[in-house]
N, C-alpha and C positions, 0 to 999 in steps of 0.2 A: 451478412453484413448489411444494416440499413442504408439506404442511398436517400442524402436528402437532398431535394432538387432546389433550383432557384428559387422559384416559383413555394416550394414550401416551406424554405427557410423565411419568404419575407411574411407569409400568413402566422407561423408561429413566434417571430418579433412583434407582427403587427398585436397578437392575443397581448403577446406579453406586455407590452405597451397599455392597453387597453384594461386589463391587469390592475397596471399598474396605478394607469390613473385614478380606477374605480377605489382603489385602496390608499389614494392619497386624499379622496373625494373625503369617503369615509371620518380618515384621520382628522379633515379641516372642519367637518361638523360634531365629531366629537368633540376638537377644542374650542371651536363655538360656542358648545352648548356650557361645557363650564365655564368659560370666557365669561359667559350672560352672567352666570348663579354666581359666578365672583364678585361681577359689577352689581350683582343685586346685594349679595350679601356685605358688601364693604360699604353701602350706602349711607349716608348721614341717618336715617329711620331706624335703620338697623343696630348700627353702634349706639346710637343714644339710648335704644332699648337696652342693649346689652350692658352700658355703663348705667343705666337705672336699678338693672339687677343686680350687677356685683354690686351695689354700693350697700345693698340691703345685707348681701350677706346670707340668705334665707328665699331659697329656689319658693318654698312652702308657703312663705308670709303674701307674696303678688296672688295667688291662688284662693287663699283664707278670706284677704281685702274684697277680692271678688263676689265671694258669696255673701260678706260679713254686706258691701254694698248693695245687693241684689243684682250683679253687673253679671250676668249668667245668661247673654243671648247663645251662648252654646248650648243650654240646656233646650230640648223640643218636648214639645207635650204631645210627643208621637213615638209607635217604632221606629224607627231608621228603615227606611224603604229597602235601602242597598241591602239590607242585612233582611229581609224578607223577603226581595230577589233572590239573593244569592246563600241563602240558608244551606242549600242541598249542594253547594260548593264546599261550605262549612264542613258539614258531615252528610258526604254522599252516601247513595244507599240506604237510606234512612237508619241509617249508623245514628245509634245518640254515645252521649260521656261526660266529658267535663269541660268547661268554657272558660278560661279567662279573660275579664274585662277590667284592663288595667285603667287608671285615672278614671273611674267608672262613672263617677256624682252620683247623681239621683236617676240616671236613664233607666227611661219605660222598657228599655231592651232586655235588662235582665229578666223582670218580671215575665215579660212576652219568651224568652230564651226557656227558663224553669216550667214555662206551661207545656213547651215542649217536652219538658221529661228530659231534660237537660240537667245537669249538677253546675252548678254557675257559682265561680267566685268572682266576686271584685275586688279593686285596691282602689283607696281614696286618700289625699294628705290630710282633708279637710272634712272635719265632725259632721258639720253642717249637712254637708252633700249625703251621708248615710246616714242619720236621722231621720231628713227629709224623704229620703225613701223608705224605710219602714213608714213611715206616718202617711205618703201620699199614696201606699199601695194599701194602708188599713190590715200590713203585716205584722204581728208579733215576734219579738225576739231577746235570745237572749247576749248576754256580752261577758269576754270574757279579756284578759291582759293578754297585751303582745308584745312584750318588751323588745322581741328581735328585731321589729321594724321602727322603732321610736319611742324614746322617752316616754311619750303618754299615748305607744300602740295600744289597739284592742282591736276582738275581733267579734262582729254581729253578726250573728244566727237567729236565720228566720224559726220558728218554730217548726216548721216541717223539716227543716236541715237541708233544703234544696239550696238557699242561696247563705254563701257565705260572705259578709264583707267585712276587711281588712281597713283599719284607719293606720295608717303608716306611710312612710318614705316608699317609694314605688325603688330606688337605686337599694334599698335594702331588702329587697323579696327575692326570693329563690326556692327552686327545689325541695328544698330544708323544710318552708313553711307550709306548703302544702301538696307537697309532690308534685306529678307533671300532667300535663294535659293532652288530653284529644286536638283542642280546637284552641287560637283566641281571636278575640271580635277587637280590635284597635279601632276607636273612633277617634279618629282623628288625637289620637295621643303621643304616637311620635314627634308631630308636628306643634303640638303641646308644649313639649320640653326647651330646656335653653339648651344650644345648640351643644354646649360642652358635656350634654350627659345623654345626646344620642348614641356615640359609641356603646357607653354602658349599658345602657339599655336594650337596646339590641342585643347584647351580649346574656342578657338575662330572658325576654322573649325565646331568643334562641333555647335556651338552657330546659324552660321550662313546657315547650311542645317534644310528645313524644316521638320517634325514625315515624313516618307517614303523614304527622300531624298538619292541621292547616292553618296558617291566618289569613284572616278578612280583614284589609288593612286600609282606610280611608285619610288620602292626605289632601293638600288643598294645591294650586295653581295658579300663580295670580305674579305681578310686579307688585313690589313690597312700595315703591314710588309714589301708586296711586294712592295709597294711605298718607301721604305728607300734608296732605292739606285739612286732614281732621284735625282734632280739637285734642284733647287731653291724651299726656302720652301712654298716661297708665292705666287705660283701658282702650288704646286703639291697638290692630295687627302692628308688626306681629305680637305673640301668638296668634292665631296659628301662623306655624311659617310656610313657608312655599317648599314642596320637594318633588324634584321628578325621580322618573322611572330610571333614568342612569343612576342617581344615587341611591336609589333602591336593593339595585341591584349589586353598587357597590359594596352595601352593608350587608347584603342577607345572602348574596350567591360565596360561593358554590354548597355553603351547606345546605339552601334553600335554593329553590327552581319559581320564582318573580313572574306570576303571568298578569298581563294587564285586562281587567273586564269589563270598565265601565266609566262614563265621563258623562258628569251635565253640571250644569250654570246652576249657580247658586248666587245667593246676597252675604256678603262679611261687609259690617259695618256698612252698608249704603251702598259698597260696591260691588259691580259682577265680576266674580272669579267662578273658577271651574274647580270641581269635586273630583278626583279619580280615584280608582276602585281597583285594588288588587289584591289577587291568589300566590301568599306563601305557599310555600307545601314544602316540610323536610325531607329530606332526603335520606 
């Protein structure tokens, strides 16, 4: 029969106490943290963006006006650094296979990914952005229709068959189109989307990495607030929008394991926000 004494009954209230508070600590910075992303996200910036787009009707046409105005400071005339760091997170082992790079435009990353000996697809809404990239990489290709993904889908083929890209709705890709993959490289395209079609999306990323597969997923960090004081609303943030690593996690765990790699400063429109850097990995 255990004897518990005075003396240890008050040391194991005292734990339990201490316990306790550590785990109400917890609770009151977790509703903090959404506390903040509420008050960001219900902000007068944010809503007027959102009623700019529903009124369009056409998630597709804000994206096309973009490139149709040359309004593409997303676009770099570089690899993506993170994605050249952290390649051998991508496919450890000097594993290669197949990449997807969804809302891909014209980035130098595919091209740079295919030298690797990689099999690289992308998806784009907008002509423009895959034209552009067969022409600035002096690629040949051929095209073929893709009704599955849009009215006036198709899909371009570099001549070696290394890179494939898709002109179509990104909410209508799946599996179906071209099976599953090793790896995908998200720049910054989650954060891309209007907020109503992150769930789907996710739900299709998910679908389409194979049990082990990884994403390299790059979102942005910032108060949506400091953007109020620019000029024209329909090319100021967001896009991209702001998302941390709790919502992250809310979206992709448990079937996915959320590891955080990497954080630095960067410029969106004139001002400093920070970059973060994280390892999907299915389960």
């Amino acid at each position: 029969m255990m004897v518990i004494t005075k003396v240890g009954f008050a040391r194991a209230l005292q734990r339990c106490v201490t316990v306790a508070n550590a785990s109400k600590f917890l609770r009151c910075q977790t509703f903090k943290l959404f506390s903040t992303r509420s008050k960001i996200c219900s902000s007068p910036l944010v809503k007027q963006y959102s009623t700019t787009m529903a009124s369009t009707g056409d998630r597709i046409k804000y994206w096309s006006n973009r490139w149709d105005e040359g309004s593409i400071g997303f676009h770099k005339d570089e690899v993506h650094p993170m994605l050249i760091k952290y390649f051998d997170k991508l496919f450890p082992s000097g594993k290669t296979g197949r990449v997807f790079v969804p809302l891909c435009g014209k980035t130098l990353d595919m091209r740079w990914l295919a030298g690797k000996d990689i099999s690289v697809v992308g998806l784009d809404a907008v002509r423009m952005s895959l034209e552009q990239f067969f022409s600035d990489q002096n690629l040949q290709y051929t095209e073929e229709k893709a009704p599955q993904l849009a009215e006036n889908g198709a899909l371009l083929k570099s001549s070696d068959n290394k890179i494939h890209l898709y002109l179509g709705d990104m909410l209508n890709f799946s599996p179906d189109v071209e099976g599953t993959f090793e790896a995908v490289w998200d720049r910054a395209s989650l954060v891309a989307l209007n907020r109503e079609d992150v769930s789907k999306y996710v739900s299709i990323i998910k679908s389409l990495l194979k049990p082990g597969g990884r994403c390299l997923l790059e979102v942005m960090d910032y108060d949506v607030s400091i953007m109020e004081d620019l000029g024209d609303l329909s090319t100021r943030p967001p896009p991209p929008h702001p998302m941390y690593e709790a919502e992250l996690k809310q979206l992709y765990e448990p079937e996915f394991t959320v590891q955080y790699l990497d954080r630095c400063e960067r410029l969106l429109a004139g001002k400093d926000i920070h970059l973060q850097v994280f390892l999907l990995t299915k389960q």
